[in-house]
N, C-alpha and C positions, 0 to 999 in steps of 0.2 A: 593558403597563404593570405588570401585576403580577407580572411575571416580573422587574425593574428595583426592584419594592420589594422582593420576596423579596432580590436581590443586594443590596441599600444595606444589610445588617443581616447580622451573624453569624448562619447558622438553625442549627437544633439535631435534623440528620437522624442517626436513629440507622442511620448504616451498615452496622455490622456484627452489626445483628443481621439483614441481606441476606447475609451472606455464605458460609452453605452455599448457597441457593440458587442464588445467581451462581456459586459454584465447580463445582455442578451443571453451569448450563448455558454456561460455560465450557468448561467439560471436552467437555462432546455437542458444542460449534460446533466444537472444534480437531478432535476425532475424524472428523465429520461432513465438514471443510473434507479433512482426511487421507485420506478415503474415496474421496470425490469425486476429487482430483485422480489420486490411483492409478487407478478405474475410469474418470471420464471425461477423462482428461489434459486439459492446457492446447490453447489455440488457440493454438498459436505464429503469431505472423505471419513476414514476407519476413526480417523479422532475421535469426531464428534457423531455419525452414526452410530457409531458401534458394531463392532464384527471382527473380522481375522484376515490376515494381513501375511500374506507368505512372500519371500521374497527368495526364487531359485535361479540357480544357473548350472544348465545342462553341460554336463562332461565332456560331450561327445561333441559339442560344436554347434549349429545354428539348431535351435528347441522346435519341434515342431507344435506349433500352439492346438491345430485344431486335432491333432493325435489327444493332449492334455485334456482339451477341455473334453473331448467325447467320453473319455479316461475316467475325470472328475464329476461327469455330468447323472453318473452311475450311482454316486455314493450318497445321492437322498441327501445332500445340506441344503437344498434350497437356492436363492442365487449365488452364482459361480462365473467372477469374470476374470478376463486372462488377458494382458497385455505385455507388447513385447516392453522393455525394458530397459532403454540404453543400447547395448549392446546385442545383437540377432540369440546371443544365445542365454540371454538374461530375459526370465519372465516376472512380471508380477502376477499373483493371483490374490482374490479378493474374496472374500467369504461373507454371506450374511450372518449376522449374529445369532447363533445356536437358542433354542430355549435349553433353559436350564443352567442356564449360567456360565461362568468360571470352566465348570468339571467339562461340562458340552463342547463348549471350543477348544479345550484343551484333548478331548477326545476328536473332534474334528480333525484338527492340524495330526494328529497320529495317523488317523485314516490317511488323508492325503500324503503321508508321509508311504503309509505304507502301498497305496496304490501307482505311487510312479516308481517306488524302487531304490536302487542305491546308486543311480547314475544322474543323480543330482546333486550337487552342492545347494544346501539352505544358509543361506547367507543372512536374512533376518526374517523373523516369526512375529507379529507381535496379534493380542488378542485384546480386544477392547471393549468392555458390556454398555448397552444403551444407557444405563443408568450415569454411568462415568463418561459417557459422549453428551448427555446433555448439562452435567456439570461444567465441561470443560467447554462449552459454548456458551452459559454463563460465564463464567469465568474470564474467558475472552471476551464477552460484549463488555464485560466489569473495567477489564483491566485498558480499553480503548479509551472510555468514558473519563475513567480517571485519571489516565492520561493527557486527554485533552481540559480536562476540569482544571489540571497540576499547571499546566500550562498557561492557562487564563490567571491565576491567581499572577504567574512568575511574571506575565508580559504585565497586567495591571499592576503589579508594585513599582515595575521599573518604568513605565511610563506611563502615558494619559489612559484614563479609561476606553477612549477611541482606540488607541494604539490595541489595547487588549482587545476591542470586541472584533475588530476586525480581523488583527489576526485568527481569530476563532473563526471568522466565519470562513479564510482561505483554509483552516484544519481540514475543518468539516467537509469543505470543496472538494480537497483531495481523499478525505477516507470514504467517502459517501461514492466519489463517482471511481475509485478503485473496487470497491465491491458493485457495483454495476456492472464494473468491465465482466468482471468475474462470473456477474450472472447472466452477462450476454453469452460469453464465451466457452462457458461452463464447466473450465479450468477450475480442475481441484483444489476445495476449500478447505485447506486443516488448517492446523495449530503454527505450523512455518507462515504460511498466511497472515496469521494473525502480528505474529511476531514483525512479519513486511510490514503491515498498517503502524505497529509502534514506529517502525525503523524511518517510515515516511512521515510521521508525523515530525516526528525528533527533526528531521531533514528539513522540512518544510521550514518549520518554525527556526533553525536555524537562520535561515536564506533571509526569512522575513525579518528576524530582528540584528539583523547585517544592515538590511536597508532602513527602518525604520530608528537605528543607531545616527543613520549618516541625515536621516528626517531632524533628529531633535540639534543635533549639530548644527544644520544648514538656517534652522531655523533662528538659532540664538546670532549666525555668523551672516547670514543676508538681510537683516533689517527693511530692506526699501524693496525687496522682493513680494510679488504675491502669492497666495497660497498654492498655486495650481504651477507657477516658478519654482518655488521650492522644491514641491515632489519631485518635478519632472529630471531638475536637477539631480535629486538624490537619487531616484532612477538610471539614470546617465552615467553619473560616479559611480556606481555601484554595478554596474553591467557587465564590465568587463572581469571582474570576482566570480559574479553569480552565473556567466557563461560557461568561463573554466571551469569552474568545480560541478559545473554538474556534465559541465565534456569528458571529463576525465575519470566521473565516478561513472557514467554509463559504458565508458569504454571497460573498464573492471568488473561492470555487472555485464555487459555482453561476452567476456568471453567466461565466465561462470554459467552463463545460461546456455552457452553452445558448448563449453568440453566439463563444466559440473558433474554433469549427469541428470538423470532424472529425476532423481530425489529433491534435487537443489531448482529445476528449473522453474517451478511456478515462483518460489519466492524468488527468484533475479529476477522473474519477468513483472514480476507486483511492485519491487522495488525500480527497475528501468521505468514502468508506467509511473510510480510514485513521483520522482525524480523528475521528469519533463511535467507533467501536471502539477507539481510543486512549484516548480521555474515560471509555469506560466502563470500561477496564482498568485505568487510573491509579486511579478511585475505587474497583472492588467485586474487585479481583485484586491488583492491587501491595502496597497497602496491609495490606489484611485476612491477606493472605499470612505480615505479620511475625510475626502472632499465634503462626500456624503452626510458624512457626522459631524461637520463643522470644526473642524480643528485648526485653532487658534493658539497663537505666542503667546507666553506668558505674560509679556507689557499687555498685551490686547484683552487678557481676560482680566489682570487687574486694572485696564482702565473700565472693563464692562461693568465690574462687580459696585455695587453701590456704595455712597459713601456711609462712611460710620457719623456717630452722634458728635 
C-alpha cells in the first residue's frame, strides 16, 4: 500500500545525484557479463549445437531416470543426457549429433525408440545437424544487431543525436549483461533466448523513449530550469508509469516461469531479468547519460551556433 501512495503523487528522487555510482556499477556488470561469456561461454542448447532432442513421458507414472539412462548408455550414441522435465514422469533426453547426418539421427531416435519400448508417450522429437546449429547462431547474432541498429536509426530521427546514442548505449547494457547472466548461470541458450533478447530490447527501448518523450517536452515547457532540473524532473513524472508496468509485466512473467513449464522457463526467466535491468537502465543510465553528451534546448543551440554573413 505504500508503494501505490508513493506512485498516486509526483516524488521528488534526486536521481542524479546516483549517477557516478550507477555508471560505476554499470560499467563492472557489462565488463563482468563480457568476462564471463569469453571464459565460461554459453550453454548452447539442441538449436544451435546441433544433436537430438527427445521429449517422453512414462505411462506408468514417476520415469525412473537412472533405469533410462543405463538403458540408453548401451546404444553407442555417444553423449546421452537425461533430465527430469516438469513433471516426475516427464523426461527430456538429449543426444549428441550423430555422424552422418540427417539418416544418423533419424536412425538414432529409432534406437532409442525401440530400447525403452512402448510404455512411453513421445510427445516431441526434434533433430538438428551442426551445420544448421551454427547458422542459426548467426542468424541470431544478425538478427540482435539489426535490431538494435533499427532502433538507433528510429530514436535518432525522432530526437537529438544524444537522445539516440544513449539510448543504444542502455540496449546494449541490457543484452550484453542478460547473456552474462546466462553464462554465469549456464541456463540453456537456444533460439527462445534469442527471441527474450528481441523481446527486451523492444521493452527497454520502449521505457526509455516514454521518458526521454517527457525530456523534449519539459525542456521546451521549463525554460529557467537547468539541465540536471529538467531530467530529474522528467524522471519523477515518469516513475510512477515505468514502476507499474514493469510491476505488473513481472508478475505475468512470474507465474509463466512457475506453472509454464519447462520449455517456457528460461525465456520468462530472460525476460523477468530483461525487465528489472531494463527499469534500471531507463532511469540511472539513459537518462543521466544526456548530461554526459551535453544536451542543450534548441534556443541554446541556436544562440551557440554562429552568426551568418
Amino acid at each position: 500500500m505504500a508503494l501505490f501512495r508513493f506512485l498516486n503523487r509526483i516524488p521528488h528522487v534526486p536521481f542524479l545525484r546516483f549517477r557516478k555510482p550507477a555508471f560505476t556499477f554499470s560499467a563492472l556488470l557489462v565488463a563482468a557479463s563480457i568476462v564471463a561469456t569469453a571464459v565460461l561461454g554459453l550453454n548452447f542448447g539442441i538449436d544451435f549445437r546441433g544433436g537430438i532432442l527427445i521429449e517422453v513421458r512414462d505411462q506408468s507414472g514417476a520415469a525412473d531416470i537412472e533405469q533410462m539412462r543405463g538403458e540408453l548408455g548401451t546404444l553407442g550414441l555417444g553423449e546421452v543426457s537425461l533430465q527430469e522435465f516438469g513433471e516426475p514422469s516427464d523426461v527430456l533426453i538429449r543426444i549428441q549429433s550423430q555422424e552422418g547426418g540427417e539418416d544418423a539421427n533419424q536412425q538414432a531416435i529409432e534406437r532409442v525408440r525401440e530400447t525403452l519400448g512402448d510404455g512411453y508417450d513421445y510427445r516431441r522429437t526434434e533433430a538438428v545437424g551442426p551445420t544448421v546449429g551454427a547458422e542459426l547462431i548467426e542468424a541470431g547474432t544478425l538478427a540482435v544487431l539489426l535490431a538494435i541498429a533499427a532502433i538507433l536509426v528510429y530514436i535518432w530521427a525522432r530526437f537529438e543525436w544524444q537522445f539516440g546514442v544513449c539510448a543504444v548505449i542502455a540496449l546494449l547494457h541490457d543484452v550484453i549483461s542478460t547473456i552474462g547472466l546466462f553464462a554465469i548461470i549456464q541456463h540453456e541458450f537456444n533460439l527462445a533466448t534469442v527471441a527474450a533478447l528481441l523481446t527486451i530490447a523492444g521493452y527497454s527501448i520502449n521505457d526509455t523513449v516514454v521518458v526521454f518523450d517527457r525530456v523534449r517536452e519539459n525542456l521546451r515547457k521549463y525554460k529557467r530550469e537547468t539541465m540536471p532540473q529538467i531530467l530529474e524532473r522528467s524522471l519523477n513524472e515518469t516513475l510512477s508509469r515505468t514502476l507499474m508496468t514493469s510491476l505488473t509485466t513481472l508478475l505475468a512473467l512470474l507465474a509463466l516461469y512457475l506453472f509454464g513449464g519447462a520449455i517456457i522457463r528460461d525465456f520468462a526467466f530472460a525476460l523477468m531479468w530483461g525487465i528489472v535491468i531494463g527499469t534500471y537502465s531507463s532511469i540511472f543510465v539513459a537518462v543521466p547519460a544526456l548530461l554526459q553528451l551535453n544536451l542543450r534546448r534548441p534556443a541554446d543551440r541556436k544562440e551557440a551556433a554562429p552568426a551568418g554573413p
